[in-house]
N, C-alpha and C positions, 0 to 999 in steps of 0.2 A: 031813637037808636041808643042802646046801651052803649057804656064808655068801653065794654069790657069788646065789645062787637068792634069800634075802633082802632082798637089794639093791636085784634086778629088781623082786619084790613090790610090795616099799615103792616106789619109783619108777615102777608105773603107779600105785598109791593115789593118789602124788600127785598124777600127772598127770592124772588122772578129776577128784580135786576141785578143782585149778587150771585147767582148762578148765569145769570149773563154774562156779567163780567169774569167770573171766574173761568170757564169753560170758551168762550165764543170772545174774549179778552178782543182781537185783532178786527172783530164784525164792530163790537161797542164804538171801539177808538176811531176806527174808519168813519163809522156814521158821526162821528163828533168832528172828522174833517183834522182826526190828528197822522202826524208823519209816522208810521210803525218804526219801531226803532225798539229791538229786543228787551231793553232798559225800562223803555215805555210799558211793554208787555208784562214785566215784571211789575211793575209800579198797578195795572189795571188787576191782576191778578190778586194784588195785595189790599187793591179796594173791594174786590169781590168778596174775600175770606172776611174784610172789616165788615160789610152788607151782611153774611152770614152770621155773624154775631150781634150784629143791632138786629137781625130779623129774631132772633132767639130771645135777644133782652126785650124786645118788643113784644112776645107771644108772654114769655113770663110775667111780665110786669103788673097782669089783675090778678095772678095768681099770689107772687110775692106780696103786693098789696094788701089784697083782702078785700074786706069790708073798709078799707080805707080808702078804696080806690075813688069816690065820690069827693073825698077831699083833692084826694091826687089832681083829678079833673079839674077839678076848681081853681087848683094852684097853679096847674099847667096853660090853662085858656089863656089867662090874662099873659105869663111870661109869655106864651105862643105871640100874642098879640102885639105886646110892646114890642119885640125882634122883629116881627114883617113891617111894623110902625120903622122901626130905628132903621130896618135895611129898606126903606122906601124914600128915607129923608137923606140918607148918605146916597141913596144913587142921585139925589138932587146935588149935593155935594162932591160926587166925584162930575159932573156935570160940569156943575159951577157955572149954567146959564140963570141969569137973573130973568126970562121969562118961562123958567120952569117953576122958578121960588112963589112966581104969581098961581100956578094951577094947583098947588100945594096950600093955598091959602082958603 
């Protein structure tokens, strides 16, 4: 699978759940089990417009690249990796059971 095919992916994902959010804002928050509160609605609204723009920076980003985007990949896998690495060892640490420290080993 091309890196340029992953891009497009990721970038209608986004676009599906930032048009979710923006439009059906009250459907999102509910299925999330949050209190509606007009505040709230504003705040889902404003994630959806932020979704709309990573889904656009997301679509651009082989074009803006280029032929550089095989580096791009390269550089991003590994940072991708170490962040799920690091947010897998912190949910051991907001834990803070010592026989979670053991299935981590």
């Amino acid at each position: 699978m091309h890196l340029k095919i992953i891009f497009r992916i990721s970038a209608t994902v986004i676009l599906i759940n930032g048009l979710g959010s923006l439009f059906a804002t009250s459907e999102f928050l509910e299925a999330a089990n949050f209190t509606i509160t007009p505040s709230l609605i504003t705040v889902g609204q404003f994630t959806g417009i932020t979704f709309l723009f990573l889904a656009i920076l997301s679509w651009k980003i082989p074009i803006i690249t280029g032929e550089a985007i095989v580096s791009l990949g390269k550089n991003i896998c590994p940072w991708a990796r170490n962040v799920a690495c690091n947010h897998w060892i912190s949910g051991w640490y907001l834990d803070r059971s010592p026989d979670r420290l053991l299935t981590l080993i």
